[in-house]
C-alpha positions in Angstrom: 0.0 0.0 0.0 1.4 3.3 -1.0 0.3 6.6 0.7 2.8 8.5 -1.0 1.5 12.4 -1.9 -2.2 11.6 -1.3 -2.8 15.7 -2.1 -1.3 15.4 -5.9 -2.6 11.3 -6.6 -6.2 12.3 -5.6 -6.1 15.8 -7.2 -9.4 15.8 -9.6 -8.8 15.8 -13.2 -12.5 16.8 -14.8 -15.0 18.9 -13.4 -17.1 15.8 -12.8 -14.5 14.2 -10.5 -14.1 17.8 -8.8 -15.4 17.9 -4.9 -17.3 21.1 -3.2 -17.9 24.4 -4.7 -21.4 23.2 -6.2 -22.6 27.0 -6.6 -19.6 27.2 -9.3 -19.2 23.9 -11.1 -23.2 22.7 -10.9 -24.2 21.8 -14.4 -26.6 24.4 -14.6 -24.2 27.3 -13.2 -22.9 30.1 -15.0 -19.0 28.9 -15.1 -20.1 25.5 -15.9 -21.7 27.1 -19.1 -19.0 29.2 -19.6 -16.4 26.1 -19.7 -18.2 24.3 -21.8 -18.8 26.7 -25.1 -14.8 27.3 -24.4 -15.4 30.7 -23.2 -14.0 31.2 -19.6 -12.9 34.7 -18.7 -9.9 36.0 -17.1 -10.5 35.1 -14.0 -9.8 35.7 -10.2 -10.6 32.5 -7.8 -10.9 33.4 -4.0 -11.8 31.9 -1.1 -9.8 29.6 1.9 -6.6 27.2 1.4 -7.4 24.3 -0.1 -10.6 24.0 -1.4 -10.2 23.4 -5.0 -8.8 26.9 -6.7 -5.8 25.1 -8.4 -7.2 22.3 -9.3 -10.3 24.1 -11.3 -7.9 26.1 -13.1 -5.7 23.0 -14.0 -9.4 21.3 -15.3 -9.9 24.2 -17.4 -6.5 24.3 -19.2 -7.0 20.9 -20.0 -10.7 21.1 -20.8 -9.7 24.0 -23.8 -6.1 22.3 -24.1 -4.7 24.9 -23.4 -0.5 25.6 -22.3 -0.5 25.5 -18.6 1.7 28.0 -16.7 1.8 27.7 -13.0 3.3 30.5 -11.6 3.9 31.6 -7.7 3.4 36.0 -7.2 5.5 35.5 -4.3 8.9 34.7 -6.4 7.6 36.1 -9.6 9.4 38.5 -11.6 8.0 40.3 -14.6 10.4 39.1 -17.3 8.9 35.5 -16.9 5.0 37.1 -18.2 6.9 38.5 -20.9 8.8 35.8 -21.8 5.5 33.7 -22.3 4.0 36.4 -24.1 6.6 36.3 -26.6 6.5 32.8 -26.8 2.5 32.6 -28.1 2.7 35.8 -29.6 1.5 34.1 -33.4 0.1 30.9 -31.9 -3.5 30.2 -32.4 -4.0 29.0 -29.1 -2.9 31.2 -26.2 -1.4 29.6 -22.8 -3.2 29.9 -19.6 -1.5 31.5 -16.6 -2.2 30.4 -13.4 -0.6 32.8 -10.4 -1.3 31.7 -7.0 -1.2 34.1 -4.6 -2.3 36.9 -7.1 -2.9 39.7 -4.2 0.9 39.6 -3.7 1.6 41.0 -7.0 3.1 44.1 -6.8 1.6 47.5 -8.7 3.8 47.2 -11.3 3.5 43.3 -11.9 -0.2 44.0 -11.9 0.3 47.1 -14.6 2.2 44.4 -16.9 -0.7 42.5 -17.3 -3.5 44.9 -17.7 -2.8 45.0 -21.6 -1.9 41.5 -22.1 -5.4 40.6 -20.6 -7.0 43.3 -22.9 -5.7 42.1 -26.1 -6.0 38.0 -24.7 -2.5 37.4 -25.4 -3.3 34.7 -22.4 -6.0 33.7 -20.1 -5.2 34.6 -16.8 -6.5 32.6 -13.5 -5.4 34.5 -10.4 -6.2 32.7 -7.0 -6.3 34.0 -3.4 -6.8 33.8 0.1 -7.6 37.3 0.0 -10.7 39.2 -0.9 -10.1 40.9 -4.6 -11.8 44.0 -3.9 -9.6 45.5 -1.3 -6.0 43.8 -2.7 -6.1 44.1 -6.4 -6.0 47.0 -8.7 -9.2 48.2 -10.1 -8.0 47.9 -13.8 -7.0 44.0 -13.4 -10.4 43.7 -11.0 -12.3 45.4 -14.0 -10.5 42.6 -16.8 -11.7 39.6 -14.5 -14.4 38.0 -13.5 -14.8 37.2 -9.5 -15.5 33.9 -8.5 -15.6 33.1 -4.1 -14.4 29.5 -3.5 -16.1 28.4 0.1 -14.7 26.4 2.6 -15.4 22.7 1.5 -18.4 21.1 3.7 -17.8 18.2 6.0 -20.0 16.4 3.4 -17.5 17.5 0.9 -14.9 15.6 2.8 -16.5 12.5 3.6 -16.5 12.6 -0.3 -13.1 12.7 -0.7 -11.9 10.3 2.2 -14.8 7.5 0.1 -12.8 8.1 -2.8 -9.0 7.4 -1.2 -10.9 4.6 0.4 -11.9 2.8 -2.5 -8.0 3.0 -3.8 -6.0 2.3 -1.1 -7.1 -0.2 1.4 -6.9 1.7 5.0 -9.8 1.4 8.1 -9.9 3.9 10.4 -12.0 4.5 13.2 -15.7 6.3 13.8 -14.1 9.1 15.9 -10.6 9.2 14.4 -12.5 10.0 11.3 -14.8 12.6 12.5 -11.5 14.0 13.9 -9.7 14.1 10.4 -12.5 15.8 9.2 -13.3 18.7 11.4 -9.5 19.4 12.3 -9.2 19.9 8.7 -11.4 22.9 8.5 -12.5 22.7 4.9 -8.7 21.8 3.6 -8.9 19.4 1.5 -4.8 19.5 1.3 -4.7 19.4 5.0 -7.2 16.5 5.2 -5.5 14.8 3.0 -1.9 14.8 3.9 -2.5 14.1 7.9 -4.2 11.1 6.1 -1.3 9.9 4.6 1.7 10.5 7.3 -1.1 8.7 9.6 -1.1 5.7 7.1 2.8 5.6 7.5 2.4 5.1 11.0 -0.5 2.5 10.5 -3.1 1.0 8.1 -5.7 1.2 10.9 -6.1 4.8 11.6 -7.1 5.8 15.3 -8.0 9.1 16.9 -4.6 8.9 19.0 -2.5 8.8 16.0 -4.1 11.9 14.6 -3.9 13.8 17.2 -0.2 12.9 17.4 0.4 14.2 14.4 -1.9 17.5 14.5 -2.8 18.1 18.8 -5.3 21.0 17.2 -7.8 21.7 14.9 -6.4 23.9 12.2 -7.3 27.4 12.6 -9.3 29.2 10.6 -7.2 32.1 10.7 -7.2 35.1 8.5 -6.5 33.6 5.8 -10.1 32.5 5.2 -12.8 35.3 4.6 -14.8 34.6 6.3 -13.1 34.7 9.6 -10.6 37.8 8.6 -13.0 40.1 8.1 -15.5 38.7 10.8 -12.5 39.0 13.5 -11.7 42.6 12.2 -15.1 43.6 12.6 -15.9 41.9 15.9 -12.8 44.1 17.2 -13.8 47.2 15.8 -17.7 47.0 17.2 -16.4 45.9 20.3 -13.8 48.9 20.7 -16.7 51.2 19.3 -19.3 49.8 22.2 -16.4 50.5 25.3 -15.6 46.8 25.8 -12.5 46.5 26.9 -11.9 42.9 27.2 -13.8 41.7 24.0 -11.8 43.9 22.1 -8.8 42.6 23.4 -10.4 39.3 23.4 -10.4 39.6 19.5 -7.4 41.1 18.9 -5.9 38.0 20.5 -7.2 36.2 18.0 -5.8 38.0 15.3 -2.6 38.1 16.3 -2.8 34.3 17.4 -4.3 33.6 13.6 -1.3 35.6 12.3 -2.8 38.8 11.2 -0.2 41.4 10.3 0.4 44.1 12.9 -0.1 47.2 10.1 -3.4 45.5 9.5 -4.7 45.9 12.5 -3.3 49.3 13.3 -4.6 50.8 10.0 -8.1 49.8 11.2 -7.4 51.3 14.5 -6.6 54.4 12.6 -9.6 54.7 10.7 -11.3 53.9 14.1 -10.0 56.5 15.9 -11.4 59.3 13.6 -14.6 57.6 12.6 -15.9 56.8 16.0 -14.1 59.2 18.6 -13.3 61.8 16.2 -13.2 65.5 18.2 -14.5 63.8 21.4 -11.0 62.7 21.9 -9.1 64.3 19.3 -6.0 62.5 21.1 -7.2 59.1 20.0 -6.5 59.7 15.8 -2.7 61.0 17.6 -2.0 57.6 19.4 -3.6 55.4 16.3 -1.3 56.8 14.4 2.0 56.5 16.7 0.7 53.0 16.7 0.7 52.3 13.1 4.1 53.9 12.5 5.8 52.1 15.5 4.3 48.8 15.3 5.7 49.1 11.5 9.1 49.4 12.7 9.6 47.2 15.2 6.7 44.2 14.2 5.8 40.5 16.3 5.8 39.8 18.9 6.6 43.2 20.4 4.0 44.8 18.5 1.0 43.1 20.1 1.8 45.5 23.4 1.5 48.6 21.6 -1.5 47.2 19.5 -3.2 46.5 23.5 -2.1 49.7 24.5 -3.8 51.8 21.7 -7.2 49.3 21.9 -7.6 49.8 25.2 -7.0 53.8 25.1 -9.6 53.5 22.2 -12.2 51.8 24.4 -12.3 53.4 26.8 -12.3 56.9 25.1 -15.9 59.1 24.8 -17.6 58.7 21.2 -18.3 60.3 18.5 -19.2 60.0 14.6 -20.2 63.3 14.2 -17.6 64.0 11.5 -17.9 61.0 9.4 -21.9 61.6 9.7 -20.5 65.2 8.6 -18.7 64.0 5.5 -20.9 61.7 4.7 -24.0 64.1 4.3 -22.0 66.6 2.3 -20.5 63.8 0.1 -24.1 62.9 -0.8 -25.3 66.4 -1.1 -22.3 67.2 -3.9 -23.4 64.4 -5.8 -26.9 65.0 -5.8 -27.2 68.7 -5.7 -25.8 71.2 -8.8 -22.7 73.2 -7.1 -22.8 76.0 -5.6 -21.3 79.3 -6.8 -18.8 80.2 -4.9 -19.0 83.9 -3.3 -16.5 86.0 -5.7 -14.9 87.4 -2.6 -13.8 84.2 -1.5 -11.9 83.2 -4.4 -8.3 84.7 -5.5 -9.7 87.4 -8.1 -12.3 88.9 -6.3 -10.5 89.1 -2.9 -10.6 92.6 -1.8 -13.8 92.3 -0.7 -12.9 89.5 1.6 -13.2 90.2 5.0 -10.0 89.1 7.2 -11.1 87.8 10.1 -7.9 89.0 12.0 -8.8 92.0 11.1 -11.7 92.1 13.1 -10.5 90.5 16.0 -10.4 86.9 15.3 -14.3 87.0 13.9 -16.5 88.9 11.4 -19.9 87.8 10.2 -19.3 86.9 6.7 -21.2 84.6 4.0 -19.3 81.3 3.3 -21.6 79.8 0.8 -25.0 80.7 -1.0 -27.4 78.2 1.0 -27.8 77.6 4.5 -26.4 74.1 5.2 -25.7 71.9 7.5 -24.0 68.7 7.7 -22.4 68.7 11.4 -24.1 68.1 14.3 -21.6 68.0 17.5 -22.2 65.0 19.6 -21.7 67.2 22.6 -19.2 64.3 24.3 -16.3 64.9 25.9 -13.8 67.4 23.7 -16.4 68.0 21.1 -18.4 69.6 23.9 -15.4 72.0 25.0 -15.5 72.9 20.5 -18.9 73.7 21.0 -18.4 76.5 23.6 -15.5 77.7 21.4 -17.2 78.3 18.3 -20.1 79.9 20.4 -17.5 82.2 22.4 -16.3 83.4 18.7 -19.3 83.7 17.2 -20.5 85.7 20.6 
């Protein structure tokens, strides 16, 4: 019995031995269509580790036999696009390139391809643990189609332990196998390979073993979408509603799932002015100390500072006045015609400006043609001391 590389021998070579992703690959589905009148898109596959995004792109090339490329954006360079290019430049049937890990292309690498894909000098197949919209460019999101990959169901992977079953002659136990299942957490790569270093110990596969080899269930970390973004805003609500110990609670977990320490600062950042705004205007200065020095100095140093700034966060007064305030004028610019400015407030009507200095610190003067209003002080903490300064001036 061999249990050599269970992940590549058991890889799916059709879209009807393919396992999970039913929504995508369902005869009836839109890519299924697509596939079969030879007319897939570029393309950008995203969802968790291990749940199939290779594998359909490696069904594709050889459902339109097409040249296969597989390349890695973590090692790429851009030479080796161009080199391809030039290598089907008059061939009538263009390669397909496959680059895992497409949200680590850098701006540049994603420039090269943007004319490539326009002209179709290849198909390109990006895949990703990441979520398109906020890690590629707009001009490669704009050439491709998006298609989220989900996290394969426990049903999925009873499906593809029947199948190794039925080729290699293994038992394993009722809870050793409910084990190998949930501690794979939708893998199908993980499942697989704790499978087969188990069979090297034994052809009867017991719960002890597994655990052996794997003493926890994988984490679902931020690398799946779910729980990245889920995490992040379970943090952020839980710093915006005062508590202390969930948000800390959270950011445990995304440090412990092996979020990067800029990640979570920028969102403190953005935190800081969208929900304390002026009721602590010292909360957007410490976010920001944050972000540059956990930058610098990184894990695991970088989780005190991260603490430091979520707790000051927490436990700071509230207020959204000025993203309400943005927000309301925002929509009244793109709804309303613009307003003529007052001639005396631009640079070739200005003598009949009135300096404010002039008057001592504050004259009644028209801003704008209509009376507007898109801030409304919170009247917490600092914002309250603003209020009785613009009142004082205006007095």
């Amino acid at each position: 019995m061999n249990s050599n590389n269970l992940a590549l021998k058991f890889r799916p070579k059709t879209l009807e031995e393919f396992c999970g992703q039913k929504h995508l690959v369902n005869a009836n589905s839109a890519f299924t269509k697509l596939l079969k009148s030879k007319s897939i898109p570029h393309s950008i596959f995203f969802g968790p580790a291990g749940v199939g995004k290779t594998t359909l792109a490696r069904i594709i090339a050889n459902e339109l036999e097409l040249p296969f490329y597989e390349l890695d954006a973590t090692s790429l360079k851009v030479e080796e696009f161009r080199k391809i290019f030039l290598n089907y430049k008059n061939a009538l049937a263009k390669p397909l390139i496959f680059i895992d890990e497409v949200h680590r292309l850098s701006k540049t690498q994603q420039e090269v391809l943007l004319l490539p894909m326009e002209n179709k000098q290849a198909l390109i197949i990006g895949a990703s643990t990441e979520n398109p919209y906020h890690t590629l460019s707009s001009g490669i999101r704009s050439r491709s189609m998006l298609f989220e990959f989900q996290e394969l169901s426990a049903k999925d992977m009873e499906e593809i332990l029947e199948k190794v079953q039925k080729e290699i002659s293994f038992t394993i136990d009722e809870d050793a196998k409910n084990y190998l299942i949930s501690s794979s957490a939708g893998d199908s790569r993980s499942l697989l390979n704790l499978l087969e270093f188990a069979l090297k110990v034994d052809v009867h596969v017991r719960l002890e073993v597994l655990k052996s080899l794997r003493p926890n269930a994988l984490k679902d970390g931020v690398s799946s979408l779910d729980t990245h973004y889920d995490l992040i805003s379970a943090m952020i609500k839980s710093v915006r509603g005062s508590d202390v110990d969930a948000g800390i609670y959270y950011l445990a977990r995304l440090i412990d799932g092996g979020e990067s320490a800029d990640f979570i600062a920028r969102r403190l950042v953005i935190l800081a002015s969208e929900d304390i705004g002026n009721a602590n205007p010292n909360a957007l200065v410490i976010a920001n100390s944050c972000l540059q020095t956990v930058s610098l100095i990184g894990f695991p140093e970088a989780r005190i500072i991260l603490a430091q700034t979520l707790i000051y966060l927490a436990c700071s007064p509230k207020s959204n006045s000025s993203y309400k305030a943005i927000n309301q004028a925002l929509h009244y610019v793109q709804e309303e015609n613009a307003l003529k400015i007052p001639s005396y407030l631009t640079q070739k009507d200005s003598k009949n400006y009135k300096y404010p200095h002039d008057f001592g610190g504050y004259v009644k003067q028209r801003y704008i043609q209509k009376d507007l209003q898109f801030y409304q002080s919170s009247k917490v903490g600092f914002e309250k001391t603003l209020d009785e300064w613009l009142s004082k001036i205006k007095s």
